[in-house]
C-alpha positions in Angstrom: 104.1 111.0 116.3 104.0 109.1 112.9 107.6 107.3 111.5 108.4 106.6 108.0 109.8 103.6 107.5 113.0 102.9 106.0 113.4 106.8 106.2 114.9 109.2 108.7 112.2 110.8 109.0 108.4 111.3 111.5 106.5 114.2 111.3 103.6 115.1 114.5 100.2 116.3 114.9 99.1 118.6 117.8 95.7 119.8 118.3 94.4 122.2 121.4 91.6 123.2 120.9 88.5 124.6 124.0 88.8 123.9 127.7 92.6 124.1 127.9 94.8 126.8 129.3 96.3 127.9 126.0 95.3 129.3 122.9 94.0 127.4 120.3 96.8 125.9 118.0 96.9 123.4 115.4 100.2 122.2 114.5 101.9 119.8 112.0 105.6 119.1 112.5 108.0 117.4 110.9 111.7 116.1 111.6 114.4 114.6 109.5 118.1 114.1 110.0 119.3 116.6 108.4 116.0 119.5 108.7 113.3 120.0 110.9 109.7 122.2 110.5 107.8 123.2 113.3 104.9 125.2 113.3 104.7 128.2 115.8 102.8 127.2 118.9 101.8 131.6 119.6 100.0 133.0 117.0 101.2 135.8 114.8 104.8 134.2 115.7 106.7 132.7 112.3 107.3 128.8 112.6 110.7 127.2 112.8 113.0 125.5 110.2 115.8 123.5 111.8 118.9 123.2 109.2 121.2 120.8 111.3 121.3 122.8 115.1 120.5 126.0 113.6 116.8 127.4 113.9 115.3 130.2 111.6 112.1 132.0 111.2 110.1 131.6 108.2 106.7 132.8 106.8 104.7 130.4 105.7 102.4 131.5 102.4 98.9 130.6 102.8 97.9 127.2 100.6 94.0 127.7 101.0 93.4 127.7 97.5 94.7 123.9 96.8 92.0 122.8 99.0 89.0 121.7 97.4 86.4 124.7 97.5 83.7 123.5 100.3 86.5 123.4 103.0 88.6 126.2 102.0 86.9 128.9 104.0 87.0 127.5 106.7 90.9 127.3 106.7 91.9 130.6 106.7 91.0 134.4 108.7 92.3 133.5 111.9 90.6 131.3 114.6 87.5 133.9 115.3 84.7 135.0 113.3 85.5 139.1 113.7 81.9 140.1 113.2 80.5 137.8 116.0 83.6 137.2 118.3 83.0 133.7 118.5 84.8 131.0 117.9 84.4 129.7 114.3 85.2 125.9 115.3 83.0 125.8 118.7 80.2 126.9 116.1 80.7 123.9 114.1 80.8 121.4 116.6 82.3 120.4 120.4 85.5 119.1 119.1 88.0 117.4 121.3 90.5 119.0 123.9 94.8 118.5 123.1 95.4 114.7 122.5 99.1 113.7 121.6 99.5 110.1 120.1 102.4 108.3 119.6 102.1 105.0 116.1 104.5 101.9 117.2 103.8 101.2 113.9 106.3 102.8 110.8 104.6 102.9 107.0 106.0 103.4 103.9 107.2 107.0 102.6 105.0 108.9 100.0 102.7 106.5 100.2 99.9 107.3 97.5 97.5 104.7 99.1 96.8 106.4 101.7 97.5 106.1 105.6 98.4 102.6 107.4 96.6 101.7 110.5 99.3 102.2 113.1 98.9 100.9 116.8 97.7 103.9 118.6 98.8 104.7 122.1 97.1 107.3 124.5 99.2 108.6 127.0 96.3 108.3 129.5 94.2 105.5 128.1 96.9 103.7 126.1 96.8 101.1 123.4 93.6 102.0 121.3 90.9 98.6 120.8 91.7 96.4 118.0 88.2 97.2 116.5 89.9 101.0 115.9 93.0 99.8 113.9 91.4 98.9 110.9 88.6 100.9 108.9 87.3 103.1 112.0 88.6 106.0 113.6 91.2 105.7 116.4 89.9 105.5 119.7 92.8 107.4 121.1 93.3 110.2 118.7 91.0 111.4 115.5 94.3 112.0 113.5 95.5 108.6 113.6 94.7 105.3 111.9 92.2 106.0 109.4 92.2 108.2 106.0 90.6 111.5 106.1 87.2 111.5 104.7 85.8 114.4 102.6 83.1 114.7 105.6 86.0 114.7 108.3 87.7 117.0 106.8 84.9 119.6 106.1 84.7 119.3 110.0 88.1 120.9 110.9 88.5 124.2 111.5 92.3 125.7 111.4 94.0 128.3 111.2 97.1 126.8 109.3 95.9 125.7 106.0 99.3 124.7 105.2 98.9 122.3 107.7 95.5 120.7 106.1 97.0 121.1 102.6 100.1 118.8 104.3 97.8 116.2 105.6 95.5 116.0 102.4 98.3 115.4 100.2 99.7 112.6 102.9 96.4 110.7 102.6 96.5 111.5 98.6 93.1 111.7 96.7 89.8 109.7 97.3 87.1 108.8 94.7 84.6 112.4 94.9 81.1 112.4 96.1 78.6 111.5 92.9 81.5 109.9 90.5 81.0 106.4 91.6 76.9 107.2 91.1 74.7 104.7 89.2 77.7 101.8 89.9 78.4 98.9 91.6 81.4 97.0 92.4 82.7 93.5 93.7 85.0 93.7 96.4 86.7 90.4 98.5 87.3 91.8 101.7 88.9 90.4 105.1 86.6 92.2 107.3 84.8 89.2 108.9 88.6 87.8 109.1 87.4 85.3 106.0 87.5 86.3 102.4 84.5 87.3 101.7 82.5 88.6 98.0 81.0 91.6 98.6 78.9 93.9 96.3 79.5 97.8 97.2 76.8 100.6 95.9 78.8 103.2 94.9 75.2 105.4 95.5 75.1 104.6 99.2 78.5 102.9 100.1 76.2 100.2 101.4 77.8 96.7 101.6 75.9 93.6 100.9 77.5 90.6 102.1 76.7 88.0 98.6 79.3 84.4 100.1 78.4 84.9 103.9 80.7 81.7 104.3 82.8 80.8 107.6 86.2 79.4 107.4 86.7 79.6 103.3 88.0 82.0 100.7 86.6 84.0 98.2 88.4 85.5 95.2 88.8 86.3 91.8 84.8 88.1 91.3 83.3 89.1 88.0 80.5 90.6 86.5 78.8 89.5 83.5 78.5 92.1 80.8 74.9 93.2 82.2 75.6 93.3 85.9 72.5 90.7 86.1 75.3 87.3 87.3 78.5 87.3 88.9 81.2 84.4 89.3 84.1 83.8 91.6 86.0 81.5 93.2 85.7 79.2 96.3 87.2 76.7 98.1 84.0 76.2 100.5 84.4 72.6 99.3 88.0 71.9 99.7 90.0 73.6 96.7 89.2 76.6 94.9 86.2 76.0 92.1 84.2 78.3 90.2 80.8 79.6 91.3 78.0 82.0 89.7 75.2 83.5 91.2 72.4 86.1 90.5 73.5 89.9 91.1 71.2 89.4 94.6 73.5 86.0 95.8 70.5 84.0 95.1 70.6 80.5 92.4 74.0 79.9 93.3 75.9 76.7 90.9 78.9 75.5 91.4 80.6 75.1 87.6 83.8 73.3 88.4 85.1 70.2 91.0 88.4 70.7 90.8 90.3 68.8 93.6 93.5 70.0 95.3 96.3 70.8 94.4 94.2 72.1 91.4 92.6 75.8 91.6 90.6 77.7 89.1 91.8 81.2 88.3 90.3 84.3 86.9 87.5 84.5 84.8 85.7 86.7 82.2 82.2 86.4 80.4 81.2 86.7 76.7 78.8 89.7 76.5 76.1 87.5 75.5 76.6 85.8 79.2 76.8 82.5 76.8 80.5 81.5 78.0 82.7 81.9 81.1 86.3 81.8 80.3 88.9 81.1 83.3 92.2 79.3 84.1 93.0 76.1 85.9 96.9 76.0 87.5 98.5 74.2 90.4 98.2 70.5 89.0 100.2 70.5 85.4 100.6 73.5 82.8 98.5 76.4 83.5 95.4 75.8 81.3 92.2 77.8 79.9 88.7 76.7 79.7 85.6 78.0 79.2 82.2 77.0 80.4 78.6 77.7 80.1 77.3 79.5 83.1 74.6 76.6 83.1 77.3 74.4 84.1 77.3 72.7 80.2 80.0 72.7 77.4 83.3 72.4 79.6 86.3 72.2 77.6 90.0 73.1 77.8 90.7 76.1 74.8 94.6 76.5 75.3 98.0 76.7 77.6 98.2 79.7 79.2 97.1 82.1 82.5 94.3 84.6 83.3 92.0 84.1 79.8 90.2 87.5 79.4 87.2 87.0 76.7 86.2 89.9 74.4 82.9 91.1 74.5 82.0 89.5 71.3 83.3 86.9 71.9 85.9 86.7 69.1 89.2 86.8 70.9 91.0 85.8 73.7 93.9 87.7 75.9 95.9 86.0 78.3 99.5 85.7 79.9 102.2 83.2 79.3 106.0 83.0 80.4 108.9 81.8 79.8 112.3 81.4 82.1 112.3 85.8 81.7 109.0 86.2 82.7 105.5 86.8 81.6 104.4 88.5 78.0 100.8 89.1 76.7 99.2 86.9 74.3 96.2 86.8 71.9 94.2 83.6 70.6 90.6 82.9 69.0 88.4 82.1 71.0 88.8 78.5 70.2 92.4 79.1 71.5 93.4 78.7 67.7 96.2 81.4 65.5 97.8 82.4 68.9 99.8 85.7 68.6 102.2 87.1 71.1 101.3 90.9 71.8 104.2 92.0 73.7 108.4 91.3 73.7 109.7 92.4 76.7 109.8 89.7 79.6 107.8 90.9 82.4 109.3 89.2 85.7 106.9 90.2 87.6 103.8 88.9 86.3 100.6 90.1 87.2 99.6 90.9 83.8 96.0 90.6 84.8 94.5 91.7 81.0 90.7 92.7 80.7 88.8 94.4 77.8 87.4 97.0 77.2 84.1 97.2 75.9 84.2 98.2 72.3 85.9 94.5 72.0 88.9 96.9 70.4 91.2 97.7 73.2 92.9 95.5 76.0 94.2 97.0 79.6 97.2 95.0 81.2 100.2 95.1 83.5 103.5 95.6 82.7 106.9 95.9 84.5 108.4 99.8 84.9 111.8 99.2 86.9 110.9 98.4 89.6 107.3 98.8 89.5 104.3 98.0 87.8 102.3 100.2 85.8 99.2 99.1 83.5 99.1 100.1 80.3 96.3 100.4 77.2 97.0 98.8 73.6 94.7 97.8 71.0 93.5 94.6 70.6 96.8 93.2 68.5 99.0 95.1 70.8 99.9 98.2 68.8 99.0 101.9 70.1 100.5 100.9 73.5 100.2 103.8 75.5 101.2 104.0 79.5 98.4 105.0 81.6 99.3 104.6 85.4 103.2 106.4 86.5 102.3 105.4 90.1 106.0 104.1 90.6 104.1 101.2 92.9 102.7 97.8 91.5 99.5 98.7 89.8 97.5 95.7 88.3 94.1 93.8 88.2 92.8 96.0 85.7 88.9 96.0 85.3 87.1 98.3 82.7 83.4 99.4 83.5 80.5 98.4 81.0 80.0 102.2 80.1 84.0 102.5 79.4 84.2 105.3 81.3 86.7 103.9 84.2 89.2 101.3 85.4 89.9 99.9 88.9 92.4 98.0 89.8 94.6 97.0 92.5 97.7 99.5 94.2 100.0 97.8 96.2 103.2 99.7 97.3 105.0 96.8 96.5 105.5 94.3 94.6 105.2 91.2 97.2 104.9 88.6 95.3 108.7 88.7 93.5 110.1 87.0 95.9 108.4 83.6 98.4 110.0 85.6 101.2 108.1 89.2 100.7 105.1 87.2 99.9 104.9 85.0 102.6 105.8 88.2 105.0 102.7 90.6 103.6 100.3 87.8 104.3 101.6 87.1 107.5 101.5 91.0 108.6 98.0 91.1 106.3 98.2 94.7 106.5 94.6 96.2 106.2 95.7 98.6 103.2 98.3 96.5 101.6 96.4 96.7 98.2 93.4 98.6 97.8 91.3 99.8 95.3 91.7 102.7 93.1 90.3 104.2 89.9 91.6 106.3 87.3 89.3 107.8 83.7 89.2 105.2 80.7 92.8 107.7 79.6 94.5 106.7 82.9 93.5 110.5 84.3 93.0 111.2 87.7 94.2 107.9 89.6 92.5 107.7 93.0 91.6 105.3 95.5 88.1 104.4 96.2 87.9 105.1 99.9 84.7 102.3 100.2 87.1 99.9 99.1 90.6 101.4 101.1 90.5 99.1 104.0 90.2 95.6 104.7 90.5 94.2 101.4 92.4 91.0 100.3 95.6 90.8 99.4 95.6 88.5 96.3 95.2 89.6 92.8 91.3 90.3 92.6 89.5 92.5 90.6 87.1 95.0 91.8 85.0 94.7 88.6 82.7 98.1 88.2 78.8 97.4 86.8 75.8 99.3 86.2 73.2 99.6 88.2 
């Protein structure tokens, strides 16, 4: 049994399936304060709805075709094939007998990231391993702790598609099979329990392991224009510096020796790869400098957080703030004719800007409410247009070389408002606190990348998208 936090309301899963006295059900429950649902556990039977202490029968219409089309038929026509009198399912694959499984663990309501990872209890074997509570399956149960893959999915076999169509819109959508094709990403993940940079191929899902450092922190990754370098952040020697490498993790030069309490933030690269822009903060005012990737030409260009380069190489985007809160700026690249690009205080911060790569049109975050959303503008800040409406704290924008896609970051909330919240979320370090998503160059079709779901940092960094 699953609760929502800060809700009155849990909702269960039952599954009994071969080798147990009863016929095959399926079932997906859920209970409330003021309503229940519970599915019919005889077939043919209606299933309940609970208003208060009162029970009724209901029909349930069959939601088959909102399932995506390579699983559909195998969610409806009973539980046996007619023609053959076997069982569909036992055809497919030995699945498991009736496990119920009961999450200590609450998670937020309507989450659109996806499914925590809950502590899962057995009745019989009891707590599941640690190794199952993050990115693998549940030891104790396969509906717990982990988001339902494409391939997991195509492996059930039920006889209440409203069930399935309830449990695929729980885990929300996931990045389809061939759309992440011919890319690669950066990705800082925890799942050596350091930071580490990875590189993910969004061909193979295979993960290649580029800082393979013990006891430091990696952050803040970014491509060059042609995918050939890379540079982050470090503090393998003490504070957080900024390093490239090659694509492969070989040549690796440290640019900066910065020295506590000073940090080097994000960075960004002229498409010519001739100049790394990036942000130093923590000692004195936030300031921006640029350097060549040789290690040459340092120099400080203006005041100012989170410098993101054009392309060309013309014009610089960055944040600032005053006692309200954070706005969007533009400079020269010499940090010269500055121009503020947006009135509204953003409290939040995270404004996170990055360009897109006709050099014409910038992708930033901005506060909604309560939230915050990113939104698109061209390069002097007119033709704003909204593109995310997740009602979360969307930022970290990165825009892929082709211009075809942004990730960014989706957090379902917006930790860092407050020291206390902050401190909390990276005490708890949730596994899916803030993963990666991805949404068309328009802001269409907002998804998380399932690769990059789990066991990622979270701090502000990018998952920068290349070409392969």
């Amino acid at each position: 049994m699953f609760k929502v936090r800060n809700r009155q309301l849990c909702f269960e899963v039952t599954r009994s399936l071969f080798e147990t006295a009863r016929q095959y059900i399926e079932s997906f429950d859920v209970y409330g304060d003021k309503t229940a649902f519970e599915w019919t556990l005889v077939e043919n039977e209606q299933s309940l709805l609970h208003i208060g202490e009162k029970p009724e029968r209901v029909t349930i219409p069959d939601y088959a075709h909102l399932l995506p089309e390579p699983i559909r038929r195998f969610t409806s026509k009973g539980v046996y094939d007619a023609s053959t009198r076997t069982s569909r399912s036992s055809r497919a694959a030995a699945m498991e007998v009736r496990t119920r499984t009961w999450c200590t663990n609450s998670f937020p309501a309507s989450s659109s990231a996806g499914l925590p990872s809950p502590t899962c209890i057995n009745p019989s074997t009891g707590p599941a391993p640690a190794s199952a509570r993050t990115n693998r399956p549940c030891a104790a149960a396969p509906w717990c702790n982990c988001p339902i893959s494409r391939n997991e999915t195509a492996r059930m076999r039920t006889r209440h598609p409203f069930a399935l169509s309830l449990l695929l819109l729980l885990v929300g959508s996931t990045a389809t099979a061939g759309e992440l094709s011919g890319y690669k990403f950066l990705w800082i993940s925890i799942r050596t329990g350091d930071s580490e940079l990875y590189v993910v191929d969004g061909d193979t899902g295979d993960l290649t392991n580029l800082s393979r450092t013990s006891n430091a922190s990696e952050r803040y990754p970014s491509w060059s224009w042609d995918g050939h370098k890379l540079a982050f952040n470090s503090d393998r020697d003490g504070a957080h510096n900024l390093y490239v490498m090659d694509a492969d993790g070989r040549n690796l030069r440290q640019l900066t020796h910065e020295v506590k309490p000073a940090q080097t933030g994000m960075m960004s690269w002229t498409a010519d790869g001739n100049w790394i822009y990036f942000g130093i903060f923590g000692k004195g005012p936030a300031r921006m400098c640029r350097i060549h990737p040789d290690g040459s030409g340092l120099e400080m260009v203006a005041y100012g957080t989170d410098p993101a380069i054009s392309p060309d190489g013309k014009t610089m985007v960055y944040a600032k703030n005053d006692r309200l809160g954070h706005y969007v700026y533009a400079a020269d690249a010499d940090g010269k004719n500055e121009r503020q690009l947006t009135k509204e205080p953003n409290f939040f911060a995270g404004v996170h800007a990055a360009w897109a790569p006709d050099s014409r049109h910038i992708v930033y975050g901005d506060r909604v409410g309560e939230a915050e959303e990113l939104f698109m503008s061209d390069a002097d800040g007119s033709n704003r247009k909204q593109l995310t409406f997740l009602k979360q704290a969307a930022t970290s924008p990165a825009v892929s070389p082709d211009g075809k896609w942004i990730t960014f970051r989706l957090c379902d909330e917006v930790y860092w408002r407050t020291q206390e919240r902050s401190a909390l979320a990276y005490t708890e370090h949730r596994a899916d606190k803030r993963p990666v998503w991805i949404m068309g160059i328009d802001g269409s079709n907002p998804h998380v990348i399932e690769l990059m779901h789990w066991d990622t940092t979270i701090d502000g960094s990018r998952a920068p998208i290349a070409l392969k």
